[in-house]
C-alpha positions as CSV (number, residue, x, y, z in Angstrom):
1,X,32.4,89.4,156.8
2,X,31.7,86.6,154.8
3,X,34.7,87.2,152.2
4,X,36.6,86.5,155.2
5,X,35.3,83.0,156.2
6,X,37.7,79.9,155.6
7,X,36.5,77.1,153.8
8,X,38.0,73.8,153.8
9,X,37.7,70.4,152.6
10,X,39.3,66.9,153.2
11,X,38.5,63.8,151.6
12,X,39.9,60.7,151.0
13,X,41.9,59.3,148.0
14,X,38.8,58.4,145.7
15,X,38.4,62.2,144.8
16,X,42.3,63.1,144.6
17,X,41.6,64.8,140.6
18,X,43.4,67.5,139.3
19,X,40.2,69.7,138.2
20,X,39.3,69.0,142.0
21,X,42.5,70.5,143.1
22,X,42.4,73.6,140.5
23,X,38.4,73.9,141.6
24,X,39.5,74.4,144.8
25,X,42.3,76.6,144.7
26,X,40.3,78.5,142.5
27,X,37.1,79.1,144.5
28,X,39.8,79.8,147.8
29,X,39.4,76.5,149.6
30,X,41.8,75.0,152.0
31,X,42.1,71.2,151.4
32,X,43.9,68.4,152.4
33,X,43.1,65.1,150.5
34,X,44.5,61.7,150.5
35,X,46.6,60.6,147.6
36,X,48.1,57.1,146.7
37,X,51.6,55.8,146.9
38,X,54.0,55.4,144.4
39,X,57.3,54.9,143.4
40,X,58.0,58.5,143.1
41,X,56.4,59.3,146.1
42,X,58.0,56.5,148.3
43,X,61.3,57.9,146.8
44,X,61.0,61.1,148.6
45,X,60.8,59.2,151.8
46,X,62.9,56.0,152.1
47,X,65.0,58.1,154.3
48,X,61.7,57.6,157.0
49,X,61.0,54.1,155.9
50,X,64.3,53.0,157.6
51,X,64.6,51.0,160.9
52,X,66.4,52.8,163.6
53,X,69.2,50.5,165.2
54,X,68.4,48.5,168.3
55,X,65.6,47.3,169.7
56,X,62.6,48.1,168.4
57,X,60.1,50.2,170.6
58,X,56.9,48.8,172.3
59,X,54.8,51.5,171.6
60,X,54.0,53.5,168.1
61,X,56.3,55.4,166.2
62,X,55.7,58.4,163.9
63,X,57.3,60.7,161.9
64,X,56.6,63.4,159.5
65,X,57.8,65.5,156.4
66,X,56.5,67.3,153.4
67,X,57.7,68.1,150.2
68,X,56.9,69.8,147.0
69,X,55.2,67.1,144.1
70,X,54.2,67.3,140.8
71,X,52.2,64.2,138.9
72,X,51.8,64.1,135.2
73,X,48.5,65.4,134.8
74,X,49.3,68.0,137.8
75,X,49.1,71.2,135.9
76,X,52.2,72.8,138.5
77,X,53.9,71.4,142.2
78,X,51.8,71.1,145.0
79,X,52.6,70.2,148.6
80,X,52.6,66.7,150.0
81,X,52.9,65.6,153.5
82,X,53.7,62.6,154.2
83,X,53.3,60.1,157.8
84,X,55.3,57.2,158.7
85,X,53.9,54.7,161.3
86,X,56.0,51.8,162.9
87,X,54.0,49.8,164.8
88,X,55.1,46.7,167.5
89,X,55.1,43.7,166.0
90,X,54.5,44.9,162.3
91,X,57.7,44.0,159.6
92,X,57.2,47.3,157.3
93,X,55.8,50.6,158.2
94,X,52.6,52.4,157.3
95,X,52.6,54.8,155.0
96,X,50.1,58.1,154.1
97,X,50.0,60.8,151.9
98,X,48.4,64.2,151.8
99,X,48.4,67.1,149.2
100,X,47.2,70.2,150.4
101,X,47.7,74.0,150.3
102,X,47.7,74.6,154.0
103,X,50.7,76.2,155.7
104,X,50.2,74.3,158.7
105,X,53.5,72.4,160.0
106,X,53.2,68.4,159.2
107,X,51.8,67.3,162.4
108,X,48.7,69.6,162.1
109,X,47.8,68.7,158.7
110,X,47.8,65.9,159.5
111,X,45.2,66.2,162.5
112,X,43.1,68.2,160.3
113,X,43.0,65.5,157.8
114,X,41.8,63.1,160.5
115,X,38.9,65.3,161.4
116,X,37.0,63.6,158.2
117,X,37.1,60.5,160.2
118,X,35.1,61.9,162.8
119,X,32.8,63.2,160.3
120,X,32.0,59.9,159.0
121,X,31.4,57.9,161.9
122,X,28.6,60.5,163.0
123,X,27.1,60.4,159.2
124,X,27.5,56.2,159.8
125,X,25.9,56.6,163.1
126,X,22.6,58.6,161.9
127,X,22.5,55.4,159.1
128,X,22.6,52.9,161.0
129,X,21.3,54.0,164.6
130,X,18.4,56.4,163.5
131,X,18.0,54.9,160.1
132,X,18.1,58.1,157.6
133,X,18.6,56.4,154.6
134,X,14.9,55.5,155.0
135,X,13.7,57.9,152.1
136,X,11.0,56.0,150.6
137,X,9.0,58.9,149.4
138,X,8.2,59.6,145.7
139,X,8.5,63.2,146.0
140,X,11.8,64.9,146.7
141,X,10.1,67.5,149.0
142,X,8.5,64.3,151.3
143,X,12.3,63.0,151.2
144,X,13.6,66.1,151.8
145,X,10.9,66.4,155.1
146,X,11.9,63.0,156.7
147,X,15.6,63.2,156.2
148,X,15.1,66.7,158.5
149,X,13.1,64.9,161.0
150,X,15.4,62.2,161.2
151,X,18.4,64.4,161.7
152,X,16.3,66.6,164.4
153,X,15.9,63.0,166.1
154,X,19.6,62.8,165.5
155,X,20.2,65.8,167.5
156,X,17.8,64.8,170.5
157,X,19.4,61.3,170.5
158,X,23.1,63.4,171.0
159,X,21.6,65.8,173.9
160,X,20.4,62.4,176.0
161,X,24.1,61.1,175.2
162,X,25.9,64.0,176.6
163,X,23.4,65.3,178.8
164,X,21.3,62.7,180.8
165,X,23.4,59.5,180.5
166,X,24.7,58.3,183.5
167,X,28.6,57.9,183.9
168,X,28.1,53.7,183.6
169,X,26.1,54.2,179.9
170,X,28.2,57.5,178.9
171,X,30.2,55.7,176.2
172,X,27.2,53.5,174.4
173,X,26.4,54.2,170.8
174,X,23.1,55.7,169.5
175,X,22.2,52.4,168.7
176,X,22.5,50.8,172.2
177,X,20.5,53.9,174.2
178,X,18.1,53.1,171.2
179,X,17.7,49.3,171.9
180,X,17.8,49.0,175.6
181,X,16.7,52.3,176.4
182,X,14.1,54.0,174.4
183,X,12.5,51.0,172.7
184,X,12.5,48.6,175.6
185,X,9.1,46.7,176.0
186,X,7.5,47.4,178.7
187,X,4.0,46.5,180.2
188,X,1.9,49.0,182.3
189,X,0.4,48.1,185.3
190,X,-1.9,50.7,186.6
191,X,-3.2,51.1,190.3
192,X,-5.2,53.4,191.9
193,X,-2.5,55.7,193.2
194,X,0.3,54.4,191.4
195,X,1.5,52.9,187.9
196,X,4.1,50.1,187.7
197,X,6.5,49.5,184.8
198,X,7.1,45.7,184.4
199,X,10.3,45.8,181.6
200,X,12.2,42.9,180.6
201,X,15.2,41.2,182.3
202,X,17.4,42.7,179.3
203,X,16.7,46.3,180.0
204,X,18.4,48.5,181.7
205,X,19.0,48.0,185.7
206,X,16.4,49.9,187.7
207,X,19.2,52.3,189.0
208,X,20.4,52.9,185.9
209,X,17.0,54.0,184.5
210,X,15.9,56.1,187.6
211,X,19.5,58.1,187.0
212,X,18.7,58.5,183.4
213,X,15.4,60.3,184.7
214,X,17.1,61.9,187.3
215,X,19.2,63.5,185.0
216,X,16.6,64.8,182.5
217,X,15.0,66.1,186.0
218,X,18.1,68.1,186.4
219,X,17.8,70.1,183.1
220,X,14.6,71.5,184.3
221,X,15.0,75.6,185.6
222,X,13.6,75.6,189.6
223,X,9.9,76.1,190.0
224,X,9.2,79.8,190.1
225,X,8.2,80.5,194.0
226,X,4.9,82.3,194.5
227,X,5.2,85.8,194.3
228,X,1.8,87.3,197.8
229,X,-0.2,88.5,195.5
């Protein structure tokens, strides 16, 4: 039912606005959204912000908590969790906060919070990787045309990630496999029974390559065997 569908937002601190909040809240939202420091907020925490005695840890140090807030132009209290990071080597601690109207212990808000960063780096990969900021048209319907063909060449470029990228090339960006693998130069060198590939010394390795292909070989269903007529 769609009535029943959750809806949620997270954003960083840029859009942190009171209307944005009541908008929300209104309309049925769950949100979590970055908020800055201040003296009122780092009040509610020095209690975290404290050194533990002894040595301090090699590895990263967290902690969480959440209380109730109200700012000025806050038209009533609203959650706030807050994160505390102590990292090796680092004098003070790092400090975050999130307002949201989730019910979810600290921890978790937290994660879902995060999830915006993953968002970003795939919106920053389609920009820089597949270029779709490339809207040069003068009509909006033209624009509207090539941003859908670049996100469809988006989508390709992800199956060939996660699908037919040997384990050696599994962890390159979209705008390595574009470089050295699907815009390599290459010249053509045709013989009777055969065709040669000449490609440049910066390409990929021949094995490479032929397990890229093999791969894309793999996602094909069996040939159908012939049915005596």
């Amino acid at each position: 039912c769609p009535s029943l569908q959750r809806r949620r937002f997270r954003t960083d601190a840029a859009f942190a606005i009171p209307t944005l909040f009541e908008l929300l809240e209104d309309e049925g939202w769950d949100y979590a959204i970055r908020i800055k420091g201040n003296p009122k907020l780092h009040a509610q925490i020095d209690w975290l912000t404290r050194r533990r005695p002894g040595r301090p840890p090699n590895h990263i140090v967290r902690y969480y908590t959440s209380f109730q807030y109200r700012a000025k132009n806050w038209s009533k209290a609203r959650r706030v969790v807050a994160k505390v990071e102590f990292h090796p080597g680092e004098l003070f601690p790092r400090v975050g906060f999130i307002v949201t109207n989730r019910s979810l212990a600290n921890e978790r808000v937290l994660a879902f919070y995060n999830q915006r960063g993953t968002a970003e780096q795939h919106i920053k990969e389609g920009k820089y990787a597949i270029k779709w900021t490339r809207l040069s048209c003068m009509k909006f319907n033209a624009n509207e045309v090539r941003l859908q063909l670049h996100a469809l060449a988006y989508n390709l470029a992800n199956f060939l990630r996660t699908l037919a990228t040997p384990e050696v090339i599994e962890t390159w960006s979209l705008t390595s496999l574009r470089e050295r693998l699907i815009k390599t130069g290459a010249r053509l060198v045709r013989h009777g029974r055969y065709a040669i590939f000449q490609m440049a010394a910066a390409a990929l390795p021949r094995k490479v390559f032929a397990g890229v292909l093999d791969l894309i070989n793999g996602l094909r269903d069996p040939p159908v065997s012939a049915v005596p007529a």
